[in-house]
ZAMARGU-4260 file (C-alpha; in steps of 0.2 Angstrom, whole numbers, plus 5000, padded with zeros to 4 digits):
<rodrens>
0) 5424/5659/5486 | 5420/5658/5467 | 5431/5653/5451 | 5427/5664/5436 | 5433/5662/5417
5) 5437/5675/5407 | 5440/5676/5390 | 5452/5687/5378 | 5456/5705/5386 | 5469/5711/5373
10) 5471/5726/5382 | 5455/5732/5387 | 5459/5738/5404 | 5444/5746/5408 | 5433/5734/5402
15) 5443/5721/5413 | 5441/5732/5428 | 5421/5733/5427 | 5418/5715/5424 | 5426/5713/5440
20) 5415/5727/5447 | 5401/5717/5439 | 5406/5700/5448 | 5410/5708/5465 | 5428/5699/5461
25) 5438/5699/5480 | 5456/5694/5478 | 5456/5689/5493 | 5441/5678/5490 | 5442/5671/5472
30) 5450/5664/5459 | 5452/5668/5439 | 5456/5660/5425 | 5464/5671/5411 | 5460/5660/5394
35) 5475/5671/5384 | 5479/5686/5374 | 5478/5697/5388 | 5490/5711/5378 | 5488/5717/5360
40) 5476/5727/5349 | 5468/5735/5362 | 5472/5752/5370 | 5481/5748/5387 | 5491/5731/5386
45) 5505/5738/5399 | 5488/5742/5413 | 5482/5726/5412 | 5498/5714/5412 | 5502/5726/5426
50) 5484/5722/5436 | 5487/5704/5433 | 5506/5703/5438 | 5499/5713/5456 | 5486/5699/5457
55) 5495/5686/5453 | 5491/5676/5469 | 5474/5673/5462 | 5475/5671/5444 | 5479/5659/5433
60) 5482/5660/5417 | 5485/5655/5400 | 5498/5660/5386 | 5490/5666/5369 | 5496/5669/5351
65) 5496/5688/5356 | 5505/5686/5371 | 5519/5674/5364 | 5520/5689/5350 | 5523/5700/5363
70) 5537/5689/5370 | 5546/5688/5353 | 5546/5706/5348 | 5552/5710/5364 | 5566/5698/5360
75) 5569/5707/5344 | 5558/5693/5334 | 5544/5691/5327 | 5535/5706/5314 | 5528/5721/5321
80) 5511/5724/5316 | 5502/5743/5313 | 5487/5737/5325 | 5497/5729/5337 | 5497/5739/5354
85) 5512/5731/5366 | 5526/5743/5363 | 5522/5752/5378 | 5527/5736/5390 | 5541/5734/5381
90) 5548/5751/5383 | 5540/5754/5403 | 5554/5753/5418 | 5543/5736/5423 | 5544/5728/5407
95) 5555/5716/5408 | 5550/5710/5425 | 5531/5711/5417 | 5539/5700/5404 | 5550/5689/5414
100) 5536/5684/5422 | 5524/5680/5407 | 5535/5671/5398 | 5534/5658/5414 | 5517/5654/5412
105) 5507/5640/5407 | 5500/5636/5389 | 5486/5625/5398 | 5478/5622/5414 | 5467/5607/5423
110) 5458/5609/5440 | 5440/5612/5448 | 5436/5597/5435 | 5439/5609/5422 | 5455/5612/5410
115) 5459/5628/5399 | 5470/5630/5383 | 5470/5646/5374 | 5464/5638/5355 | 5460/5621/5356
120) 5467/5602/5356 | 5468/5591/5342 | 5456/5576/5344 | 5469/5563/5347 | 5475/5570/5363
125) 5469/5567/5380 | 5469/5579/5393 | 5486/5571/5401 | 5493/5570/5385 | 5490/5588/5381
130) 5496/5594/5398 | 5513/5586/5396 | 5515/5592/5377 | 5512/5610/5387 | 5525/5606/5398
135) 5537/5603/5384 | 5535/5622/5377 | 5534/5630/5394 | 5551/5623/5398 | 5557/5630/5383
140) 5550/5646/5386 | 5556/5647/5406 | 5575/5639/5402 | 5588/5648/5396 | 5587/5645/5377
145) 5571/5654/5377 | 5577/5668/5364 | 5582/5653/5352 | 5565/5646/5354 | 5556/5662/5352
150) 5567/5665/5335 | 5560/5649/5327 | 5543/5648/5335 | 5535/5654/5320 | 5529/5644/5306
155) 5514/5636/5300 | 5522/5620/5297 | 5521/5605/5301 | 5500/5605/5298 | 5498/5588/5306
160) 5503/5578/5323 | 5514/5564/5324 | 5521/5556/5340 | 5536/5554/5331 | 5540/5574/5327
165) 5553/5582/5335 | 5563/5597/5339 | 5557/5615/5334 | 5545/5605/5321 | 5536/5597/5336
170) 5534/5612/5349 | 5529/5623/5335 | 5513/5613/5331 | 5509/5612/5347 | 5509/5629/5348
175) 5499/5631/5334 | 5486/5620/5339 | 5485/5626/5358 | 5485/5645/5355 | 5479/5645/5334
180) 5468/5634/5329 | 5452/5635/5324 | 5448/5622/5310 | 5456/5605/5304 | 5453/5598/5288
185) 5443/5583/5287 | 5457/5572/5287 | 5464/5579/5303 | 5475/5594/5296 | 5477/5611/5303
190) 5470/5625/5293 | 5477/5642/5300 | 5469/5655/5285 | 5451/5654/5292 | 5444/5667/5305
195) 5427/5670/5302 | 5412/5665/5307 | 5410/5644/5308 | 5394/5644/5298 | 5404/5653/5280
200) 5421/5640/5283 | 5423/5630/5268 | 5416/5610/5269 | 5433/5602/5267 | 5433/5610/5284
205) 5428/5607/5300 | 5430/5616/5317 | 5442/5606/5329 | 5429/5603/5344 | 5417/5595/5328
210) 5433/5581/5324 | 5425/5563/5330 | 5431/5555/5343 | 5438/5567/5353 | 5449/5559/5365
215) 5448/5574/5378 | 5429/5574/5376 | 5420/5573/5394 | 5431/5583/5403 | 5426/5603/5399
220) 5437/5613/5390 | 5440/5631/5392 | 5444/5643/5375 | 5447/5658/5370 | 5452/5662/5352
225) 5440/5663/5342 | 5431/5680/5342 | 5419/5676/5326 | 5413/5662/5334 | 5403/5670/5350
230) 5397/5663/5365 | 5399/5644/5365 | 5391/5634/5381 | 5393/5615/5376 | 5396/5599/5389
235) 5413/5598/5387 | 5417/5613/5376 | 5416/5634/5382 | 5422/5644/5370 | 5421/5663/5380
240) 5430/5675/5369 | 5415/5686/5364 | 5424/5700/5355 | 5427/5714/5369 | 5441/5722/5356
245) 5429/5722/5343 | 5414/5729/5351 | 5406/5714/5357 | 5408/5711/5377 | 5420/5704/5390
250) 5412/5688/5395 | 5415/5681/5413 | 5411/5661/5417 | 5407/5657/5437 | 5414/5639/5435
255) 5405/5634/5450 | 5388/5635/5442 | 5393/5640/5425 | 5383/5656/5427 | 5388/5669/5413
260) 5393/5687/5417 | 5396/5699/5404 | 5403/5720/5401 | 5396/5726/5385 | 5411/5737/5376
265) 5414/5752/5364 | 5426/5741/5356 | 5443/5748/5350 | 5445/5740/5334 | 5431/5740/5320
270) 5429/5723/5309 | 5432/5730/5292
</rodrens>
C-alpha cells in the first residue's frame, strides 16, 4: 500500500489517467491525495470529477479556488470566465450529485504525519488551528446556507488575520489564504495580484512559507497552487503543482519515501 500526492489537475483527464498508469495506482491498494483544482481550464473537468467521485473510497482531497468557482457558478454566482472549462458538469445529468458531493469536501487535510491545504497557511497558525478554521468553512459549505455563503464568498478583503474577525469577513480570508495565496507582505498582509515566478515578485514581498516563525513549521505541508513556482521539495514544505495545464507535468508524490513520479503534458493552455 502506498499514499501518493498529486498536485493540480484542472481537468486534464488523460494526463490524470497515465500518471496513475505510471505509479501502477491500485484502488483497492492505495491512497491519494488530491491537493485542489481538480476542474477548470483544462479540456475534461466533468471526466475527471467523475473518476474521482467513482473512487472516492480512496481518495482524499482538497477544495481549491477553481473548484469553489465551480461551486458558485453552478449556484448562479460568481463570473464566468472565457478560459474556464466547467460548464459541461454543470449541465451533465450527474452534476449535481458530482457537485453535491464536492462541495462536502475538506479545504485541509492531516495524517500519515503529513497535512495538505490547497494554497498555503499564514504563519501564525498551527496545524490544529488551521484544521479548525477549515472546519468553520466546510460547515458552511456542507449546511444548508451554503448558496448564501457562496454568494459573498468573494472578495479580496480583509488582507490580514485577526482572531477577532467574524462572519463572512472572517471565512473569506480564510479562504483566501487556504486556496489563494501565494505571497504576504512583509508585515504579514496578503497580496492576491502576484502569480509569477517567486524570483521577479516585488521586495516588499515575501512568499508565505518564507514569513519567520512559522508556527506550522515542522510538520510537512502539502501545496498546490502555484504553477510558476515548480517543483518544491522542502522539510516541512512540498509545493507539487508543476503546471500540467500549461505544458509542464503532472507531478505524483509517494509520501511513504517522498519519491517523485511525473506525466510530462501537451498542455492545454499556453502562458501568454
Amino acid at each position: 500500500m502506498a499514499t501518493y500526492a498529486i498536485g493540480d489537475i484542472q481537468g486534464c483527464y488523460t494526463d490524470l489517467i497515465e500518471l496513475l498508469r505510471l505509479i501502477d495506482f491500485s484502488p483497492s491498494r492505495d491512497q491519494l491525495w488530491l491537493a485542489g483544482d481538480l476542474v477548470n481550464r483544462g479540456p475534461d473537468s466533468l471526466s475527471v470529477l467523475r473518476w474521482v467521485f467513482k473512487h472516492q473510497d480512496s481518495v482524499q482531497m482538497v477544495l481549491g479556488n477553481h473548484d469553489l468557482s465551480l461551486l458558485a457558478v453552478s449556484e448562479g454566482y460568481g463570473k464566468v470566465s472565457s478560459s474556464d472549462t466547467f460548464m459541461d458538469i454543470i449541465q451533465a445529468s450527474d452534476g449535481k450529485l458530482l457537485l453535491d458531493w464536492l462541495r462536502c469536501q475538506p479545504l485541509m487535510l492531516a495524517g500519515e504525519g503529513y497535512a495538505m491545504v490547497h494554497a498555503g497557511l499564514l504563519p501564525e497558525w498551527t496545524i490544529q488551528r488551521a484544521l479548525g478554521l477549515a472546519e468553520e468553512v466546510e460547515h458552511e459549505l456542507a449546511g444548508p446556507n451554503y448558496r448564501s455563503f457562496l454568494a459573498r464568498l468573494y472578495g479580496n478583503k480583509p488582507l490580514r488575520w485577526n482572531d477577532e474577525l467574524k462572519g463572512i469577513d472572517r471565512l473569506r480570508l480564510i479562504v483566501n489564504v487556504m486556496t489563494r495565496m501565494r505571497l504576504l507582505t512583509r508585515d504579514g498582509e496578503l497580496d492576491l495580484s502576484f502569480k509569477g515566478e517567486l524570483a521577479d515578485a516585488p521586495p516588499y514581498l515575501m512568499a508565505w512559507f518564507d514569513a519567520p516563525n512559522r508556527r506550522h513549521a515542522g510538520t510537512p505541508l502539502i501545496v498546490g497552487h502555484w504553477s510558476a513556482l515548480g517543483l518544491r521539495l522542502g522539510p516541512d514544505v512540498l509545493a507539487i503543482d508543476t503546471g500540467c495545464l500549461w505544458g509542464g507535468s503532472l507531478t505524483a508524490l509517494r509520501l511513504e519515501d517522498r519519491k517523485v513520479f511525473q506525466r510530462a503534458c501537451p498542455g492545454f493552455r499556453k502562458i501568454g
